[in-house]
C-alpha positions in Angstrom: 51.7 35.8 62.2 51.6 36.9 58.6 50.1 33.8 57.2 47.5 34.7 59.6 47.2 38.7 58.6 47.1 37.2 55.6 44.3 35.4 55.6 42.3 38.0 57.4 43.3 40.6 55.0 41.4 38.3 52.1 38.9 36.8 53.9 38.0 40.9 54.3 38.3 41.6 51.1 36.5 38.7 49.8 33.4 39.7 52.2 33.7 43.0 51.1 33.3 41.7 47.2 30.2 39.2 48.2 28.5 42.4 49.7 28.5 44.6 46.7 27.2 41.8 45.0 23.9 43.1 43.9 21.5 42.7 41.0 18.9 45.9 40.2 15.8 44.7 39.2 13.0 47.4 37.8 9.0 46.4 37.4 8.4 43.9 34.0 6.2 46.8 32.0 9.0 49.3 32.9 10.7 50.3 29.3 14.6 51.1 30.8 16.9 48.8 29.5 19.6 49.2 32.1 21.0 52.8 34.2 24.2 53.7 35.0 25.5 54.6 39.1 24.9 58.1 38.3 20.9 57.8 37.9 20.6 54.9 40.5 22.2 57.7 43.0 19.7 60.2 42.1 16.9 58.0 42.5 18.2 56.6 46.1 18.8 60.3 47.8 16.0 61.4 46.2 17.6 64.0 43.2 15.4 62.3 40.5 11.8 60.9 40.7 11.8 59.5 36.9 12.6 55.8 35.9 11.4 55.0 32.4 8.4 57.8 32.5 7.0 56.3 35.7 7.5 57.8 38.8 10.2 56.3 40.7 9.9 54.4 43.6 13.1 53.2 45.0 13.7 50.1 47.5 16.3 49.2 50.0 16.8 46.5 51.7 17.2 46.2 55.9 20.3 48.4 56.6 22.2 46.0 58.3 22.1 43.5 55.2 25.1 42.5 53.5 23.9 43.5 50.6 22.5 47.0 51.8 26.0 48.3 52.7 27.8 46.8 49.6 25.2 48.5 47.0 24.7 52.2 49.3 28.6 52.2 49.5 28.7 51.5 45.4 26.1 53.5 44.5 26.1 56.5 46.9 29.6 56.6 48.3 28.2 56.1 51.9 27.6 53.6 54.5 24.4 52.7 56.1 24.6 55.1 58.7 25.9 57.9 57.0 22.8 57.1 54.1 20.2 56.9 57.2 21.5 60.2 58.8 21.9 61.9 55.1 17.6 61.1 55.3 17.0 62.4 59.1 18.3 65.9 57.4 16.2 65.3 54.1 13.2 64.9 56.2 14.2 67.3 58.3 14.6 70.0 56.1 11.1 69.0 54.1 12.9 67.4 51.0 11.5 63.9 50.9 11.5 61.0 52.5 13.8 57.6 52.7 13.2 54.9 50.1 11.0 52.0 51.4 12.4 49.1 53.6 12.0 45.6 52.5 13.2 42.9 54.6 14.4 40.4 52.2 15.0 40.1 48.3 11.7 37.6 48.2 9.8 41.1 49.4 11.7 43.0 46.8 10.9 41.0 44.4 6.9 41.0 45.6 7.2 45.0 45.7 9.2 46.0 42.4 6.9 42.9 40.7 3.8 45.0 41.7 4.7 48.6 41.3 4.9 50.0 38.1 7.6 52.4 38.9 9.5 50.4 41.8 13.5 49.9 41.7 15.4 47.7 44.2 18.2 45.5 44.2 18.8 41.6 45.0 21.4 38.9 44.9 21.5 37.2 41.8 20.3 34.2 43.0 16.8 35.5 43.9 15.9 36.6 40.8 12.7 35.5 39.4 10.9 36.1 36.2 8.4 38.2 38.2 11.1 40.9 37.9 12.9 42.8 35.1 17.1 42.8 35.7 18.8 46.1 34.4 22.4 46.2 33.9 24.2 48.9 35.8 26.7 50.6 33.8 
């Protein structure tokens, strides 16, 4: 029986690990050179509209993704659901509106490759040279 809590205990944490897994990617003719978990918070509740003198135009991904829950819970402390209801009372109270949805990192990728001032995240495997990757600090 503890072999086998065990095992659960790091398959969990091992899941846990893959979903923070996330690379931020920023638009090619954007100047920053990397931001640090402060500013990308700002930029996903909606507390900062600037990224590299363009105006800011953040992108999640589906909120039941993997990768959705591991960056929201790194980068803002919350879980999907607590993120979505924190933008119901944004919206509610006329102080902007929720970041874009994309669907997958290939639509990422198309959006933040198009838009100047577009932000978003990916795994590191769907990176393309479409996109600019910023290191988080």
């Amino acid at each position: 029986m503890k072999k086998l809590l065990t095992s659960i205990f790091v398959l969990a944490a091992a899941i846990a690990v893959a979903a923070a897994d996330y690379i931020v990617v920023v638009n090619k003719g954007n100047s920053i050179a990397s931001i640090d978990k402060a500013t990308l918070k700002r930029l996903y509740t909606g507390k900062s509209k600037d990224l590299g003198g363009k105006v800011a135009v953040p992108i999640n991904q589906d909120m039941t993704a993997p990768i959705t829950k591991g960056f929201l819970t790194d980068v803002t402390a919350q879980a999907p659901d607590a993120y979505k209801e924190f933008w119901v009372a944004q919206q509610i109270k006329g102080l902007g509106s929720a970041p874009m949805i994309q669907r997958s990192d290939a639509s990422v990728i198309g959006v933040v490759s198009n838009v100047p001032g577009a932000i978003g995240y990916v795994a590191k495997a769907s990176v393309t040279d479409a996109v600019k990757v910023i290191p988080v600090q």
